[in-house]
N, C-alpha and C positions, 0 to 999 in steps of 0.2 A: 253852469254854476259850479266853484270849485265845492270840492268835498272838505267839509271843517274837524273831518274826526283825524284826530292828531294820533290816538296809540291801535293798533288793530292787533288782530288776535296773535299775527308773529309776535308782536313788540310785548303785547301782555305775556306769553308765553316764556320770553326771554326773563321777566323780570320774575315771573312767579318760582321758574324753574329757580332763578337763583336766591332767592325766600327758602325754598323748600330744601337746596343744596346748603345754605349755609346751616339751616335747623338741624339735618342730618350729620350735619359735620361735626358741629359744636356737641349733639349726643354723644356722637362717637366717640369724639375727645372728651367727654363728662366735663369742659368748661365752658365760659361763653367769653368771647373776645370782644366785646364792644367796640374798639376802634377801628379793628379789620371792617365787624360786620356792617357801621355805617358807611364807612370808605368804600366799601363793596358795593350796595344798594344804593348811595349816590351815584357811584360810577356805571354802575349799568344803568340806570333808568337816564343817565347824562348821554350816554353813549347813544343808546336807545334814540332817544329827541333829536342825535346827533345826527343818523340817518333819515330820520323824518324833514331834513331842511329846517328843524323849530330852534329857534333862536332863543329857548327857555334851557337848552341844553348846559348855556353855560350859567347858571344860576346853580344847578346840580354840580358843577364839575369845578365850581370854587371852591363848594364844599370837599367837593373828591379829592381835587390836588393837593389840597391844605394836610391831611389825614392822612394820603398819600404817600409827600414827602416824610411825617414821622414815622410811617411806618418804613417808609425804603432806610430811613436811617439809624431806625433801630436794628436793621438787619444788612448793615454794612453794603448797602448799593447805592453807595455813595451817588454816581451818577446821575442816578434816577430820584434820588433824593433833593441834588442839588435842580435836576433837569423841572422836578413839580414847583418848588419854592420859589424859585427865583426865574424861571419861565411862564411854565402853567399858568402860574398864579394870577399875575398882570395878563398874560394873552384873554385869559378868562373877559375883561372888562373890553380888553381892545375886540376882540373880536365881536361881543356883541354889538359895540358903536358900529363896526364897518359892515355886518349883516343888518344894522338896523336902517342903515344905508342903501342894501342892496334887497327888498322884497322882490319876492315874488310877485306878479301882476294880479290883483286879486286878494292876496293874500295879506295879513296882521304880523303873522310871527316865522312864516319861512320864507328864507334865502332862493333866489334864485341861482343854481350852479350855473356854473362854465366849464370849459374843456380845454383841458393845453395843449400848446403846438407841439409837434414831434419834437425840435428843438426844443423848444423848453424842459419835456419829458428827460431829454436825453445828458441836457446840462444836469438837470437835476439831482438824477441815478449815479450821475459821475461823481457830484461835489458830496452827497450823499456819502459813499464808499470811500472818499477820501475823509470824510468828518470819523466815520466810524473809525481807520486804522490811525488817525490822531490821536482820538478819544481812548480808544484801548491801549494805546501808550502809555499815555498822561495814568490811568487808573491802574495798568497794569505796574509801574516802576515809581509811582508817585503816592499809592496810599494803599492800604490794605483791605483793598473790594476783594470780595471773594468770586468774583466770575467777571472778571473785567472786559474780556472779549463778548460776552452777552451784553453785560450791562452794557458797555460802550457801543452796541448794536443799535442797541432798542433804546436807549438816548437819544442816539442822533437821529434814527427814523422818527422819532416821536417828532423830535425839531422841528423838521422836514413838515412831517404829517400835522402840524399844528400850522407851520404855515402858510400851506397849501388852504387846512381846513378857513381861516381867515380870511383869504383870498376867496373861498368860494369855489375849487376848481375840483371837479369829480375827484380825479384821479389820490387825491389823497386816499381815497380808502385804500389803495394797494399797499401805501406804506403803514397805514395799522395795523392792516394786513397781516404784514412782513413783523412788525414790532408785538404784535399780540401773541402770534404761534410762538416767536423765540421767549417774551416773558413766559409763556404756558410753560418750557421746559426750565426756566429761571426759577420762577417759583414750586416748581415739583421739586427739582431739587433742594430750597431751603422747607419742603417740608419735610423730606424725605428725612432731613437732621433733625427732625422734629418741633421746630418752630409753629406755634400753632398758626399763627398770621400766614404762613407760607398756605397751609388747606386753602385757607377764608381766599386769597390773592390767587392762586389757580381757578376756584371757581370764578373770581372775574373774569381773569384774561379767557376762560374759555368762554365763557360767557361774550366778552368784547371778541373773541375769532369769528363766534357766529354772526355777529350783528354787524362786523365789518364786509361780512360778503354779501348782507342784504343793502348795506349802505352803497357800495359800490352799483349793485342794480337800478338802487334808485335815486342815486344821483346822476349816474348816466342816462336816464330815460329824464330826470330833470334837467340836465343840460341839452338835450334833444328839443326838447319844448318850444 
């Protein structure tokens, strides 16, 4: 008989931590940012479902990306900006049709993973690294992003890792992975220049670091299956 409970104590842990990180923030700074802190708490508890295999994640995470891009564009990350709107946005819709396509045996609302061949891993990482030193290009000599090598990073990993995440196939959580650690140091430093939004956006991506390493475990033992 499968088990139906969808959030357990890690996944509650993840989200309470970041309730309690964003209250503490917003004292500190004596304001309250409402557009970070929903964007924030859609996005984790999105993320959150995201590792769970639940196909409710992206109901959270239309609202995320939405929030998302006006925050990346009010704080000049272009990339990431354009990368939520005009990507995010729609993946959101596709990807639930093609998980609702592929259940679990058993299961209402989780995907069944897969696992990719070495060759595909390997194309992947390559077209990957080559999107990245495009992308830092284009942002670095074409508009005025203030960390174009970052943002251009974590853009195109995100690409990738959205793709993968649609398809179903474990291995994307390496590139969240890889895309959440480098935002963590993206957004430190737009807070460090005092943008309040930058706090609220660090406590996600670290919040999405940790949940990508529990995603990775359990979508690997769900592609074993």
């Amino acid at each position: 008989m499968k088990n139906k409970q969808t959030l357990r104590p890690f996944d509650l842990t993840i989200i309470i931590l970041t309730v309690g990180s964003a209250l503490a923030y917003s004292l500190i700074k004596g304001q309250f940012e409402l557009l970070g802190t929903v964007a924030l708490l859609m996005g984790v508890t999105g993320t959150v479902l995201s590792a769970k295999r639940s196909i409710w994640n992206f109901l959270f995470g239309a609202v995320n990306v939405t929030l998302y891009a006006i925050i990346a564009y009010k704080t000049n990350n272009y990339g990431q900006a354009a990368l939520n709107a005009l990507y995010y946005l729609p993946m959101q819709f596709v990807g639930w049709w093609m998980w609702s396509r592929r259940k679990a045996e058993g299961e209402k609302t989780k995907v069944k993973s897969r696992s990719m061949t070495t060759k595909q891993l390997v194309i992947t990482t390559l077209g990957t690294a080559v999107g990245v030193v495009v992308l830092w290009y284009v942002l670095s000599h074409y508009t005025d992003a203030t960390q174009p090598l970052k943002d251009g990073f974590v853009t195109t990993v995100f690409i990738v890792g959205q793709i993968l995440m649609t398809l179903a196939f474990w291995q994307q959580w390496f590139f969240w992975l890889a895309g959440n650690v480098l935002n963590v140091v993206l957004w430190a430093v737009v807070m460090a220049q005092g943008e309040m939004l930058g706090g609220l956006m660090l406590i996600k991506y670290s919040m999405y670091t940790i949940n990508s390493i529990n995603g990775i475990i359990i979508w690997r033992k769900g592609a074993k299956e």
